[in-house]
C-alpha positions as protocol buffer text, in pm:
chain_id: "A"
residue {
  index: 1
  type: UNK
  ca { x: 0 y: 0 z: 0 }
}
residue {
  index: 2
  type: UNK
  ca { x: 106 y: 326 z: -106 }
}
residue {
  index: 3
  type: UNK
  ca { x: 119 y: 550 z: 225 }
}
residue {
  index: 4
  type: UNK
  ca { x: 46 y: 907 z: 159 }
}
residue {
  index: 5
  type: UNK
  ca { x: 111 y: 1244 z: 387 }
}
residue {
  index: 6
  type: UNK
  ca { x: -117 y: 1486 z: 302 }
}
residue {
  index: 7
  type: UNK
  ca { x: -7 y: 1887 z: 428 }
}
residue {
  index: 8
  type: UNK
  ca { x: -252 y: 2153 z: 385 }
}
residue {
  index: 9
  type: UNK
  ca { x: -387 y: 2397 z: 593 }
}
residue {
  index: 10
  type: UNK
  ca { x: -787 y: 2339 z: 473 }
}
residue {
  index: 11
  type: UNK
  ca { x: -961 y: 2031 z: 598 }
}
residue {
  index: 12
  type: UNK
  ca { x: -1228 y: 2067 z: 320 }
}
residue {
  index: 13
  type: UNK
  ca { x: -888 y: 2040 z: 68 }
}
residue {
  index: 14
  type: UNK
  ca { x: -744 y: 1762 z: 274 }
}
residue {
  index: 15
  type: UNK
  ca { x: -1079 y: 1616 z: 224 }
}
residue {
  index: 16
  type: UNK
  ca { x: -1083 y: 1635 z: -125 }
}
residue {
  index: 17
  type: UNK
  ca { x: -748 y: 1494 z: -163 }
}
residue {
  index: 18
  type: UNK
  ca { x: -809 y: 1190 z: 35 }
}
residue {
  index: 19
  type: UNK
  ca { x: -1146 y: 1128 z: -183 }
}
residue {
  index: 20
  type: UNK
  ca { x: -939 y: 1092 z: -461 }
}
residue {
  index: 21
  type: UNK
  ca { x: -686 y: 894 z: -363 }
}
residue {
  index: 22
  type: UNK
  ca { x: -912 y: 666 z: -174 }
}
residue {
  index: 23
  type: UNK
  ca { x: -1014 y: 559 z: -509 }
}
residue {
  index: 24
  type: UNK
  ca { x: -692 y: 361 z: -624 }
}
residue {
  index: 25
  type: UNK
  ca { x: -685 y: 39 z: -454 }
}
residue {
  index: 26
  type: UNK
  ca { x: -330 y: 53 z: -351 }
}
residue {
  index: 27
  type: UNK
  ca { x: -259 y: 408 z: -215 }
}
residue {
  index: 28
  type: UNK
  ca { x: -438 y: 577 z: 104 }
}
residue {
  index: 29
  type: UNK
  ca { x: -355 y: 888 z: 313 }
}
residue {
  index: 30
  type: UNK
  ca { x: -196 y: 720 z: 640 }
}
residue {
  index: 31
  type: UNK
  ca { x: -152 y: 1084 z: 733 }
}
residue {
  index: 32
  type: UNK
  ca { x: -232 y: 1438 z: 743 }
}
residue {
  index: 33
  type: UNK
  ca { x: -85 y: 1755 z: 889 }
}
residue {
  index: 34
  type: UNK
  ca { x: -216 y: 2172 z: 871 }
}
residue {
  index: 35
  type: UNK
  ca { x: 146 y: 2310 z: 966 }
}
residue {
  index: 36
  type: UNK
  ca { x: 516 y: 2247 z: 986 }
}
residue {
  index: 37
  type: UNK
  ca { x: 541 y: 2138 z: 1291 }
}
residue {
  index: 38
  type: UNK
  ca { x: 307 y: 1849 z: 1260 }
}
residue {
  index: 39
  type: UNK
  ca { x: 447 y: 1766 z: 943 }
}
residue {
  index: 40
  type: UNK
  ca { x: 823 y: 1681 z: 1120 }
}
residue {
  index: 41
  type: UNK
  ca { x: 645 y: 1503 z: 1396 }
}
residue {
  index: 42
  type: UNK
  ca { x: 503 y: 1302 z: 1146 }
}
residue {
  index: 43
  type: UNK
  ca { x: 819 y: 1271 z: 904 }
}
residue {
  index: 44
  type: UNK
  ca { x: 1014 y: 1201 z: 1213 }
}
residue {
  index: 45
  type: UNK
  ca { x: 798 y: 901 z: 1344 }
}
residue {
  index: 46
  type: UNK
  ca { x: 682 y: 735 z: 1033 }
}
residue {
  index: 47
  type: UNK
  ca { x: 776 y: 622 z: 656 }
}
residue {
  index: 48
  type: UNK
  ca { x: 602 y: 757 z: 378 }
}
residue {
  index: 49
  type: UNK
  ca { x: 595 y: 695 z: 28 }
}
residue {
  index: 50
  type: UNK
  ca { x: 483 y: 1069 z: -66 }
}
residue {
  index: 51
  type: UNK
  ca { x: 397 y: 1368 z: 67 }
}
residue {
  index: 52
  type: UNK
  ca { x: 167 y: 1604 z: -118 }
}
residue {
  index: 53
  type: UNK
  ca { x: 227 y: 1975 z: 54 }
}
residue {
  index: 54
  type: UNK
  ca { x: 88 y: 2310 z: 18 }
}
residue {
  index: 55
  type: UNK
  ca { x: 313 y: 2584 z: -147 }
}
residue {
  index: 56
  type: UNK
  ca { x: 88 y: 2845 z: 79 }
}
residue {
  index: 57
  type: UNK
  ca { x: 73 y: 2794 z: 453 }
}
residue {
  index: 58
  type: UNK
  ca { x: 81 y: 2949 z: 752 }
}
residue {
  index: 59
  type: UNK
  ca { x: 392 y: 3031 z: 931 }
}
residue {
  index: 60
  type: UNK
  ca { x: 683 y: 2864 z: 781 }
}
residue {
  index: 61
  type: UNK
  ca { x: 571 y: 2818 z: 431 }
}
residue {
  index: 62
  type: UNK
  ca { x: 558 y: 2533 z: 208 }
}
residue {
  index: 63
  type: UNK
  ca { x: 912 y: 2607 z: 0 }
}
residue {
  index: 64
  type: UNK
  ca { x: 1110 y: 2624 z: 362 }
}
residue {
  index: 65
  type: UNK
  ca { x: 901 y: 2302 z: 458 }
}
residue {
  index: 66
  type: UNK
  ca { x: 979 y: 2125 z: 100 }
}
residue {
  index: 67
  type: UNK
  ca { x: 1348 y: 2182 z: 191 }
}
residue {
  index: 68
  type: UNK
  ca { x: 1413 y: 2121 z: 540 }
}
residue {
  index: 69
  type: UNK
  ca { x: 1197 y: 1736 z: 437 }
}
residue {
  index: 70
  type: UNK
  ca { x: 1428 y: 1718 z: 181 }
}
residue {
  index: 71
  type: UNK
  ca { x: 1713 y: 1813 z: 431 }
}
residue {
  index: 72
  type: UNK
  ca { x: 1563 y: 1504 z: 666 }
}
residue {
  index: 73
  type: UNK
  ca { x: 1457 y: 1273 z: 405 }
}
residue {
  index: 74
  type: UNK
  ca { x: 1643 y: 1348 z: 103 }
}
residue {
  index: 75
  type: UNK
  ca { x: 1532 y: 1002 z: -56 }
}
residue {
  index: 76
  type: UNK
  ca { x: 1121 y: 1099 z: -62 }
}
residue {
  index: 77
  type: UNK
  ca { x: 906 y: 1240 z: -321 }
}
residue {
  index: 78
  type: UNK
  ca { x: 735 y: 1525 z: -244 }
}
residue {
  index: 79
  type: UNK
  ca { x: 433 y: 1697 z: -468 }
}
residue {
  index: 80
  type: UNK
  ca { x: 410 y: 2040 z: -436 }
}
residue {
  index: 81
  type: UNK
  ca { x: 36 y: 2136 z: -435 }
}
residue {
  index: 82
  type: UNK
  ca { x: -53 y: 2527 z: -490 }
}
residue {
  index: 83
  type: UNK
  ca { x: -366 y: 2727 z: -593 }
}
residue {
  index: 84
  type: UNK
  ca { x: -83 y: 2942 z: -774 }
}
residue {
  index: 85
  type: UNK
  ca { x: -13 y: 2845 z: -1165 }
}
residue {
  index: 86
  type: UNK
  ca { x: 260 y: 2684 z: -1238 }
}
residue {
  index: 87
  type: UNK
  ca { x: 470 y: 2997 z: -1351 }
}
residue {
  index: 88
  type: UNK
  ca { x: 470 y: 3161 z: -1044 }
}
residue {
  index: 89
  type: UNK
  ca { x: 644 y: 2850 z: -801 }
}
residue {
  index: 90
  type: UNK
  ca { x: 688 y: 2546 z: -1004 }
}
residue {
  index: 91
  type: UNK
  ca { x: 1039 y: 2617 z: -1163 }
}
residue {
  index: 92
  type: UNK
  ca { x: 1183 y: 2701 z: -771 }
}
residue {
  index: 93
  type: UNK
  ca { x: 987 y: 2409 z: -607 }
}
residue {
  index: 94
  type: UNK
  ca { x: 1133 y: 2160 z: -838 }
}
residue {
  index: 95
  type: UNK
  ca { x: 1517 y: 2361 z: -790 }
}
residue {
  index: 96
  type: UNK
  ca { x: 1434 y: 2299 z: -438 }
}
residue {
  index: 97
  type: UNK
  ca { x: 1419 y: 1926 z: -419 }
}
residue {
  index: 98
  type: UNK
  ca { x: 1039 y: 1920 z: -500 }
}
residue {
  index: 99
  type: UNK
  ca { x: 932 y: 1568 z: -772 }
}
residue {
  index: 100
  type: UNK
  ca { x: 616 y: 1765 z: -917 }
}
residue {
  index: 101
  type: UNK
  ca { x: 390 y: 2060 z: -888 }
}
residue {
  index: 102
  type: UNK
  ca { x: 61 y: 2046 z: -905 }
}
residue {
  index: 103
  type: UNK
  ca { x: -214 y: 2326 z: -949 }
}
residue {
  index: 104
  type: UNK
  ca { x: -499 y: 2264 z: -721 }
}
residue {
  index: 105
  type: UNK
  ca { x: -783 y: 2321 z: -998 }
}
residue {
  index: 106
  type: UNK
  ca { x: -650 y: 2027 z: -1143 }
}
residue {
  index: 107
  type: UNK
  ca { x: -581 y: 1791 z: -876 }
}
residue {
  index: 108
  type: UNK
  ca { x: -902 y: 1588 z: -915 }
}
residue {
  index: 109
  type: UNK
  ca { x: -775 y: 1480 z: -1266 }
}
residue {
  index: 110
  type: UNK
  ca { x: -410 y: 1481 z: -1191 }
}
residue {
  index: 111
  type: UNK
  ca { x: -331 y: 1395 z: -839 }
}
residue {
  index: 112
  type: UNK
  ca { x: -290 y: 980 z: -895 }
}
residue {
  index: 113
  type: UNK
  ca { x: -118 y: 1039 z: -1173 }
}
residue {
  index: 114
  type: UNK
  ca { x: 133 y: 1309 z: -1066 }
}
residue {
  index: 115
  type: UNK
  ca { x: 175 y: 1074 z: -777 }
}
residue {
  index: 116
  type: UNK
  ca { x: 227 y: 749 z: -963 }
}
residue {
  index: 117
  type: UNK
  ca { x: 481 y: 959 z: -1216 }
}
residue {
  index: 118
  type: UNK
  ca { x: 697 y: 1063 z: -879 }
}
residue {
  index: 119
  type: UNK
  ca { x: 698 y: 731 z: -706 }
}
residue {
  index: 120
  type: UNK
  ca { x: 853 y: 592 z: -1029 }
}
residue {
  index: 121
  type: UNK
  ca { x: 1140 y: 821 z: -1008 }
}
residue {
  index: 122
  type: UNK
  ca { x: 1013 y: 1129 z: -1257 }
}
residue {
  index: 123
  type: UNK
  ca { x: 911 y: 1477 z: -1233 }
}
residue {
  index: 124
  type: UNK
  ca { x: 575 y: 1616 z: -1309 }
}
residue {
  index: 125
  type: UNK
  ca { x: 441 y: 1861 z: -1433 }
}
residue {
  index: 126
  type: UNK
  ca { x: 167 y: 1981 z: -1650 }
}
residue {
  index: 127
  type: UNK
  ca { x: 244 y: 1929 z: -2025 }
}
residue {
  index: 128
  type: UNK
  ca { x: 130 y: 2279 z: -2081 }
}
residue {
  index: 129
  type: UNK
  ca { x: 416 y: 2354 z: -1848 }
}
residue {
  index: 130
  type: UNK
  ca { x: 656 y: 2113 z: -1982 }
}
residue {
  index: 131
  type: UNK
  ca { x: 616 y: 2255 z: -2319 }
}
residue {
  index: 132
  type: UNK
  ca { x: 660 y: 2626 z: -2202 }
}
residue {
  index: 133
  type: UNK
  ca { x: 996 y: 2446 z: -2014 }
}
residue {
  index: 134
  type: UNK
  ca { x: 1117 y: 2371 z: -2323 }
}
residue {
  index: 135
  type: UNK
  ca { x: 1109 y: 2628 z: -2526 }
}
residue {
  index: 136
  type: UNK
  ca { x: 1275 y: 2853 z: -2305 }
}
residue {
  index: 137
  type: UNK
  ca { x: 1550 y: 2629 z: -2252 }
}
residue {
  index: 138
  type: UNK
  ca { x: 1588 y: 2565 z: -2591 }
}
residue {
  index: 139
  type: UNK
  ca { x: 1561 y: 3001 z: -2678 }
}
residue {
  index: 140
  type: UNK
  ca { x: 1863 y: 3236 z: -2545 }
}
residue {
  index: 141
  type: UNK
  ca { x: 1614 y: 3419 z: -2335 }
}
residue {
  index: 142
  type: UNK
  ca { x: 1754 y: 3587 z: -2091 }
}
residue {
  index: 143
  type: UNK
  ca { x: 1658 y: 3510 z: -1719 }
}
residue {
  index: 144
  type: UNK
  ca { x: 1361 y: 3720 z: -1594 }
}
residue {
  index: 145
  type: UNK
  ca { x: 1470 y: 4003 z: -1347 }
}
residue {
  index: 146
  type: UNK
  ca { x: 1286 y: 3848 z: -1054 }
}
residue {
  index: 147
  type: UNK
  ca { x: 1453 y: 3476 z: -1095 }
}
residue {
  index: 148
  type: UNK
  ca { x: 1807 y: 3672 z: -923 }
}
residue {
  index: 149
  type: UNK
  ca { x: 1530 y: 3695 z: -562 }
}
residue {
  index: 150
  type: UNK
  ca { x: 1589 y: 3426 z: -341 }
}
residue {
  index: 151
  type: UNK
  ca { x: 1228 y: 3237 z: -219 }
}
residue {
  index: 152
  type: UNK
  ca { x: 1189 y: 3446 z: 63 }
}
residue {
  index: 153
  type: UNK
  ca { x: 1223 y: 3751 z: -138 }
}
residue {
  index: 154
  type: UNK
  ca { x: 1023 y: 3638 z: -414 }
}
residue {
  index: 155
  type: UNK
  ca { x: 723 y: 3573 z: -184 }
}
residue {
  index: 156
  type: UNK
  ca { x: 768 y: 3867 z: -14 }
}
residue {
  index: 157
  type: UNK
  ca { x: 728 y: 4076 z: -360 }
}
residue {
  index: 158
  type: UNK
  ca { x: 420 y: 3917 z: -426 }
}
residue {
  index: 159
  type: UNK
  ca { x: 224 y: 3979 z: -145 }
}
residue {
  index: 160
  type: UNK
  ca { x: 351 y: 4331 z: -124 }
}
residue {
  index: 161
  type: UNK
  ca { x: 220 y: 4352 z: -426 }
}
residue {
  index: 162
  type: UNK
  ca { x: -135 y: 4156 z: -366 }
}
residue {
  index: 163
  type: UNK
  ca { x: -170 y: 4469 z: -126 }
}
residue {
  index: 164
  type: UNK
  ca { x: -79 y: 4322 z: 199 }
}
residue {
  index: 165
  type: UNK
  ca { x: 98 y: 4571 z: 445 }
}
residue {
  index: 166
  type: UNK
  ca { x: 440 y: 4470 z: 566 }
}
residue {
  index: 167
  type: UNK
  ca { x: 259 y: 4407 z: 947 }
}
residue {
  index: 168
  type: UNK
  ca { x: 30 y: 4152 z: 766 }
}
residue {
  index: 169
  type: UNK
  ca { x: 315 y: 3961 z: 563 }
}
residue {
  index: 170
  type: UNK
  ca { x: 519 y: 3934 z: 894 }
}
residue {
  index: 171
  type: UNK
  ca { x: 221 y: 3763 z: 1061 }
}
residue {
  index: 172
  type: UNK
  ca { x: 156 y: 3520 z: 718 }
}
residue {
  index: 173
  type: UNK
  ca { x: 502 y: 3400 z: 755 }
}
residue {
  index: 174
  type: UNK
  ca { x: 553 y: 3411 z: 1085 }
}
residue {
  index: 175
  type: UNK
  ca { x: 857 y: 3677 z: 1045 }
}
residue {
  index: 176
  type: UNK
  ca { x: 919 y: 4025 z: 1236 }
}
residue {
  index: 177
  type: UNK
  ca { x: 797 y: 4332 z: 1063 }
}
residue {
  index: 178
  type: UNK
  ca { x: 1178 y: 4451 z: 1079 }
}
residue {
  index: 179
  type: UNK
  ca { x: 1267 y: 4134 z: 838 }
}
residue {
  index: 180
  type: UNK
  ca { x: 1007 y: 4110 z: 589 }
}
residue {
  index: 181
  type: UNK
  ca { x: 1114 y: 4520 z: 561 }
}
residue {
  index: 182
  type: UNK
  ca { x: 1460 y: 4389 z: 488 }
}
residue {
  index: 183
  type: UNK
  ca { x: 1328 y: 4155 z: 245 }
}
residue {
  index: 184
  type: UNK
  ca { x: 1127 y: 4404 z: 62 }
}
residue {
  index: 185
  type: UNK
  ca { x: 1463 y: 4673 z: 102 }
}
residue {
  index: 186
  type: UNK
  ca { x: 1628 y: 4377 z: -125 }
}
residue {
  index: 187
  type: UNK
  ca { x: 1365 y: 4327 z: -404 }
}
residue {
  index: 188
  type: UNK
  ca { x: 1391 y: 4656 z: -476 }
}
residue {
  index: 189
  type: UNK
  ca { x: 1728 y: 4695 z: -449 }
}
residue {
  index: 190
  type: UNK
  ca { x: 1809 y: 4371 z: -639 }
}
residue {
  index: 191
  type: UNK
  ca { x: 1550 y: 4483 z: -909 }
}
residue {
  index: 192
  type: UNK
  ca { x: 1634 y: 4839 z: -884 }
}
residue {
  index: 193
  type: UNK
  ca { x: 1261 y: 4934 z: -810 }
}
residue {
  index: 194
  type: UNK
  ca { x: 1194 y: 5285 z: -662 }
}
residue {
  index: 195
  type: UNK
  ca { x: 914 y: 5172 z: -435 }
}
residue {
  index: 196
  type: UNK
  ca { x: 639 y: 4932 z: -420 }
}
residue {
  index: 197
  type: UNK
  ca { x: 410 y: 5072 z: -709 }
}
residue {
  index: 198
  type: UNK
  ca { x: 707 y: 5014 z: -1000 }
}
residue {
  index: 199
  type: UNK
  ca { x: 741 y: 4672 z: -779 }
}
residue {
  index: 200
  type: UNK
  ca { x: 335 y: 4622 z: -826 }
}
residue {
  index: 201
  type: UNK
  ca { x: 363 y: 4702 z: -1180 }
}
residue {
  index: 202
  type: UNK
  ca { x: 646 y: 4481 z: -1262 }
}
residue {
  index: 203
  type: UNK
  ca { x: 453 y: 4206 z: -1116 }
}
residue {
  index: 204
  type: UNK
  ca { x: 148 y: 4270 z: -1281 }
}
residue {
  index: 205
  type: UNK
  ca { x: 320 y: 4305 z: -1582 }
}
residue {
  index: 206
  type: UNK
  ca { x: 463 y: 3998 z: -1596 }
}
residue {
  index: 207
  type: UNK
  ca { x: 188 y: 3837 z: -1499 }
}
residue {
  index: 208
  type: UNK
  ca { x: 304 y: 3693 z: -1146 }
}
residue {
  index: 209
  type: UNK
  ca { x: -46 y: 3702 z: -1026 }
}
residue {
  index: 210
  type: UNK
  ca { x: -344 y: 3572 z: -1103 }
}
């Protein structure tokens, strides 16, 4: 039996997760977990086959989760689950030791699969996402401006520019409002912004939002 670990902050989107894998004969959820700290209780006292975690969470988020498992358990698959598209986080998920990434609007179509892809020793992800891979691998494109922030810095500049005061973002990630001003000091220093409307219109621009 196929034991999965399933992180996400929602227990109607837990819910809907284990539905769907309850439906495959040889693969259950033996596990679940709404934070990081259950999830390295959980890490720590069992084996797993796979754990399917949310990019978005409370507190430490899902990217500093994804590597610190990795850090633990370097040897198990982890799908990264977001309601984000797959250009925002799936290129620095899968550069952080992630197997897949996985949009959650199409989880109930994609979730066994993704999972049965991983567990066999690939990557997935969507083939809409695969193609837009290759291309710019195969073009001299240059890399985008906002691919030189680290993850921290990254998600910082989005919710900054979602409209989320730096007071708010500190208490999302669980951070002091001094650092997530730091943070925010080095997006637009690294990106040579003047202040957070040319940072909101970059993002928006480049369509880093929905």
């Amino acid at each position: 039996m196929i034991r999965v670990l399933v992180v996400d902050d929602h227990p109607i989107v837990r819910q809907g997760l284990k539905q769907v894998i309850s439906e495959e004969s040889d693969m259950a959820v033996f596990g679940e977990a709404q934070n990081s700290q259950e999830v390295f209780d959980l890490i720590r006292k069992q084996d797993w086959d796979v754990v399917v975690l949310d990019v978005t969470m409370p507190g430490r988020g899902g990217l500093d989760v994804l590597k610190e498992i990795k850090h633990e358990r370097p040897k198990l698959p982890v799908l990264m689950l977001s309601v984000h598209p797959e250009d925002q986080y799936a290129v620095r998920t899968l550069k952080a030791g992630a197997s897949g990434y996985l949009t959650k609007e199409s989880a109930p179509e994609e979730l066994v699969r993704a999972i049965r892809k991983i567990l066999e020793g690939g990557k997935y992800v969507s083939s809409t996402f695969a193609e837009k891979l290759a291309f710019h691998l195969g073009s001299d494109t240059e890399k985008p401006l906002h691919g030189i922030l680290s993850d921290r810095e990254y998600q910082v500049m989005l919710m900054i520019a979602s409209g989320k005061t730096t007071r708010i973002i500190a208490e999302e990630m669980s951070l002091s409002v001094k650092t997530v001003s730091t943070y925010r000091a080095r997006v637009l220093e690294k990106m040579r912004l003047k202040g957070n409307t040319d940072l909101t219109y970059y993002v928006f621009k480049n369509r880093l939002l929905d």
